[in-house]
N, C-alpha and C positions, 0 to 999 in steps of 0.2 A: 561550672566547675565539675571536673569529672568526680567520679567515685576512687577512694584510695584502691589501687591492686594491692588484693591481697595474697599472701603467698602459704603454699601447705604448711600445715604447721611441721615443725621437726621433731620426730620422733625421737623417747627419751627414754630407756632404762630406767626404771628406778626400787630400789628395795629397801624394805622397811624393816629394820635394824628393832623397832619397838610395833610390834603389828599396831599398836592404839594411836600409833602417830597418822593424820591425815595425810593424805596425797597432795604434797604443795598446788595451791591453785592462785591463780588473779581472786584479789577482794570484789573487782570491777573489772567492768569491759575497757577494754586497752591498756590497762595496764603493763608495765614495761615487767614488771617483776611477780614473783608468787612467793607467797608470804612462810619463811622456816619460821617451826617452834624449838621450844626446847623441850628435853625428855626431864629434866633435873629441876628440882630446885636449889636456889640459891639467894645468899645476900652478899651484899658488896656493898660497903662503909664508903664513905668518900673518899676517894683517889686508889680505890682495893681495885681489880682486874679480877676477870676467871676466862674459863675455857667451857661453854657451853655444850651440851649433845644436842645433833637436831633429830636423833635417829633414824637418816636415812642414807644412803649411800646412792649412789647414780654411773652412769654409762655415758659419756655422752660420745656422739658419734668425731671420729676426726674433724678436725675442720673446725671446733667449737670449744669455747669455753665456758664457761659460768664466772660470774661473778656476785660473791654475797657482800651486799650493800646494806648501810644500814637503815633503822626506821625512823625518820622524820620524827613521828611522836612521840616515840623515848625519849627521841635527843630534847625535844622542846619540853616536854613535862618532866622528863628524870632527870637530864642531863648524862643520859646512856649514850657512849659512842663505840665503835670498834677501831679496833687497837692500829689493827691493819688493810682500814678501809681502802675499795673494793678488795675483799679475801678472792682468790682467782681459785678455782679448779680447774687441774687440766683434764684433758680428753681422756690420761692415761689413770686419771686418779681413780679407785674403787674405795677409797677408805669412809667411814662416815661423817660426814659432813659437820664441821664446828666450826662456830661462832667465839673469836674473841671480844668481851666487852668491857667496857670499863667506866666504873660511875664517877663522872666529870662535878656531880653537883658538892657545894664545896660543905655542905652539912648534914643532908639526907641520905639514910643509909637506901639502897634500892634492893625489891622482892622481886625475884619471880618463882613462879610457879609452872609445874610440867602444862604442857601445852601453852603458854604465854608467846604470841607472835614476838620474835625476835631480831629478825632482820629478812630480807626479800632475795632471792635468787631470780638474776638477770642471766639467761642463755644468750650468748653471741658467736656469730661467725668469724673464726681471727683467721688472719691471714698468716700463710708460711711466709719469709722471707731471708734472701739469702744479702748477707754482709759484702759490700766489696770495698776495700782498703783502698783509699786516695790518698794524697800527699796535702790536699785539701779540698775545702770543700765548696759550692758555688757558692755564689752571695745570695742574699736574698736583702728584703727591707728592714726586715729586724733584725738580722745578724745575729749580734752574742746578746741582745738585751734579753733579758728572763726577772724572776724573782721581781716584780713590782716594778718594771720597766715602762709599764704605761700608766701608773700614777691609777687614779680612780679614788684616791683615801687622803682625808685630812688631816696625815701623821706630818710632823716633822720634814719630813723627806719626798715630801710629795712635791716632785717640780709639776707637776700637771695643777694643782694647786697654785703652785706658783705664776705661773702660766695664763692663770683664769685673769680675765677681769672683771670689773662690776659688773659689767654687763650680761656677765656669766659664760662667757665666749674667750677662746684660746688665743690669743694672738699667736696665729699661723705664719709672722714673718719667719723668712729663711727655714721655713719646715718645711 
């Protein structure tokens, strides 16, 4: 097995709104994301929201966006989510960077405090793309199915459930 190619990194603008705020970095080597803090403190009761500072602002070159994702650990210890997960930055954005979040846990109020990791910032390549208006569109195997169209959950409504048999296996007739 060969070794992964690896590619230069992409250079990033970036300015610190609060100079005490650190320079986002990976926690660990490969990590997809680098970890935002916030500059504020705050509390949020159960089911309350806010609007976080991370104190930075950034540049990022055309071609790329950001996107702020949230942190596994909150969500599983606090029941911290954002509001409007993945939040996108575009390339054109210079404003400082904010984290919406909101405490899911249905009895414990949640703290943070300035520098408290918040959520992680993921840089990607997006693609331009240009719309062209059909009358319709090709087929494919899935078509219109969306929204829980291939079953996997043992609700009510699960024909893929339905489908199983004891043996654990789908009867595939006429599929």
């Amino acid at each position: 097995m060969s070794a992964p190619v690896s590619q230069a990194p992409v250079d990033i603008l970036i300015r610190r709104i609060d100079p005490a705020v650190p320079i986002p970095a990976r926690a660990h080597p490969g990590d997809a994301g680098v970890d935002l803090v916030t500059t504020a403190a705050a509390e949020l009761a159960p089911g309350e929201r806010t609007v976080l500072p991370t104190g930075v602002s950034i540049a990022l070159p055309d071609g790329y966006a950001a996107f702020v994702h949230p942190r596994s650990g909150l969500a599983a210890r606090c029941g911290v989510a954002m509001v409007n997960a993945p939040g996108t930055i575009d390339a054109g954005y210079r404003g400082e960077i904010k984290v919406i979040v909101i405490n899911l846990d249905p009895r414990e109020t949640v703290r943070f405090q300035p520098f408290d990791r918040i959520a992680q910032l993921v840089v990607q390549r997006v693609e331009t793309v240009r719309f062209h208006e059909v009358a319709e569109l090709p087929g494919s195997a899935r078509a219109t199915g969306g929204f829980g169209s291939t079953g996997g959950h043992a609700g009510a409504h699960n024909t893929y459930a339905a489908a199983v048999g004891p043996g654990g296996t789908a009867d595939r007739k006429g599929q």
